[in-house]
C-alpha positions as CSV (number, residue, x, y, z in Angstrom):
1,X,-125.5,-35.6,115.4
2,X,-122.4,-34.7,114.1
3,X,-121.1,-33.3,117.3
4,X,-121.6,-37.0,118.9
5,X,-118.3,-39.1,120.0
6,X,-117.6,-41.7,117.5
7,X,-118.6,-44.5,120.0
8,X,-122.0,-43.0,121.2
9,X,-123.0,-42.3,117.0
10,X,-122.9,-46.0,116.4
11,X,-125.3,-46.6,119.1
12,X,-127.4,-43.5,118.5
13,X,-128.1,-44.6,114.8
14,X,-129.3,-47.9,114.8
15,X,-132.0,-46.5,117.6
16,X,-132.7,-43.7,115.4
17,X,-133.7,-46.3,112.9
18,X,-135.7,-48.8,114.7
19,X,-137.5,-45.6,116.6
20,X,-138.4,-44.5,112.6
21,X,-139.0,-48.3,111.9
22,X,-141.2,-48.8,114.2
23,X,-143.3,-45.8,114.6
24,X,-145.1,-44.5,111.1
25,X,-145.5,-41.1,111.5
26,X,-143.2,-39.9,114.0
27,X,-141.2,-37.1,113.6
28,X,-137.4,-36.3,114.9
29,X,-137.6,-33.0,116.8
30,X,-134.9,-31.4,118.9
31,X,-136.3,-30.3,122.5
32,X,-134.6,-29.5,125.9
33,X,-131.1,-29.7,123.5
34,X,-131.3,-33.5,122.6
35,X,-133.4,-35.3,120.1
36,X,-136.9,-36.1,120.6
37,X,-139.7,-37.9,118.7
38,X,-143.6,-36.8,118.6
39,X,-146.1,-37.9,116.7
40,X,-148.7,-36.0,116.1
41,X,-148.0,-33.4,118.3
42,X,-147.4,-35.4,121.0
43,X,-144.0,-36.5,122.6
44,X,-143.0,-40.1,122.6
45,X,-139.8,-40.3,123.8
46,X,-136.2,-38.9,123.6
47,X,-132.4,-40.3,122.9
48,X,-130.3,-38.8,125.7
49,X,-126.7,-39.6,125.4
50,X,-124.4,-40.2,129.0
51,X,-121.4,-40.3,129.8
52,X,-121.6,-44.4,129.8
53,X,-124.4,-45.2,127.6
54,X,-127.2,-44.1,125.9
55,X,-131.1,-43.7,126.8
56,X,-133.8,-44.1,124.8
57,X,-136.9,-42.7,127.0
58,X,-140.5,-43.6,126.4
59,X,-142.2,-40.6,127.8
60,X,-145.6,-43.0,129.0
61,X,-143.6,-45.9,129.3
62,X,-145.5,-46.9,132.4
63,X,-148.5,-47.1,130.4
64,X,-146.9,-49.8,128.4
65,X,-146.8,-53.8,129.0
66,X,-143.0,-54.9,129.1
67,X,-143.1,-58.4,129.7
68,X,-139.4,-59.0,129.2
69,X,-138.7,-55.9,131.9
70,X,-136.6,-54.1,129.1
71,X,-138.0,-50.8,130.5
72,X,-136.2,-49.2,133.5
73,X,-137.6,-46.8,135.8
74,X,-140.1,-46.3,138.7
75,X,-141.6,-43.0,138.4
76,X,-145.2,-41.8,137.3
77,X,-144.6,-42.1,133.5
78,X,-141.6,-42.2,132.0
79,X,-139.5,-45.1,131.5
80,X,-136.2,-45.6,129.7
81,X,-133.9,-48.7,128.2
82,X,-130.2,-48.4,128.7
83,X,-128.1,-49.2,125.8
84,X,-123.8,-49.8,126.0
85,X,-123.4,-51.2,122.4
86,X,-125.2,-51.2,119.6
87,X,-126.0,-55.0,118.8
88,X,-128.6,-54.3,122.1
89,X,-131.0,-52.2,120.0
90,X,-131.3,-55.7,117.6
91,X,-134.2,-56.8,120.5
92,X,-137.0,-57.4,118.5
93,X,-139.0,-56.9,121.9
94,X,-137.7,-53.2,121.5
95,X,-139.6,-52.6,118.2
96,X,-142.7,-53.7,119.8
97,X,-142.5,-51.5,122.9
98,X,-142.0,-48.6,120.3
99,X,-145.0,-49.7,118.2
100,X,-147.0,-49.3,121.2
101,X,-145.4,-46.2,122.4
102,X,-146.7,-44.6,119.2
103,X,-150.1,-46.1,119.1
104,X,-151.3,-44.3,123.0
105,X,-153.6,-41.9,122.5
């Protein structure tokens, strides 16, 4: 983390937070070189930082109901939700895609 531009930390953080928040259990692993969250032995999802902004990836996202169309992607699984500024991981809609994330089986 401390190898993180200034401006990308203070969006990395807060979703740090909400993912720990919001999913009891989970653990911060680092895999493929960026930070990644299982819970019980099973990945959830990832924090992958870009040049522009910052991803937060739910690995089964497909498998999830997004009713405010928060989650961005169109391929088998995995979905993602962009993020330019930190006052965007505040949606409360966020914590309760990451509550489900945790709670597949």
């Amino acid at each position: 983390m401390s190898s993180l531009d200034p401006k990308d930390r203070k969006i990395v953080e807060p979703i740090r937070r909400l993912v720990r928040k919001s999913i009891p259990g989970v653990e911060e692993v680092i895999k493929w070189n960026t930070l990644a969250y299982q819970k019980d032995g099973k990945i959830v999802g990832a924090i992958m930082v870009h040049k522009e902004h910052v991803n937060l990836q739910f690995w089964r996202g497909a498998e999830l109901t997004d009713k405010r169309g928060l989650l961005i992607g169109e391929g088998k699984g995995m979905r993602h939700v962009k993020f330019y500024a930190p006052k965007e991981v505040e949606n409360p809609d966020l914590g309760r895609l990451l509550e489900k994330a945790g709670r597949l089986k």
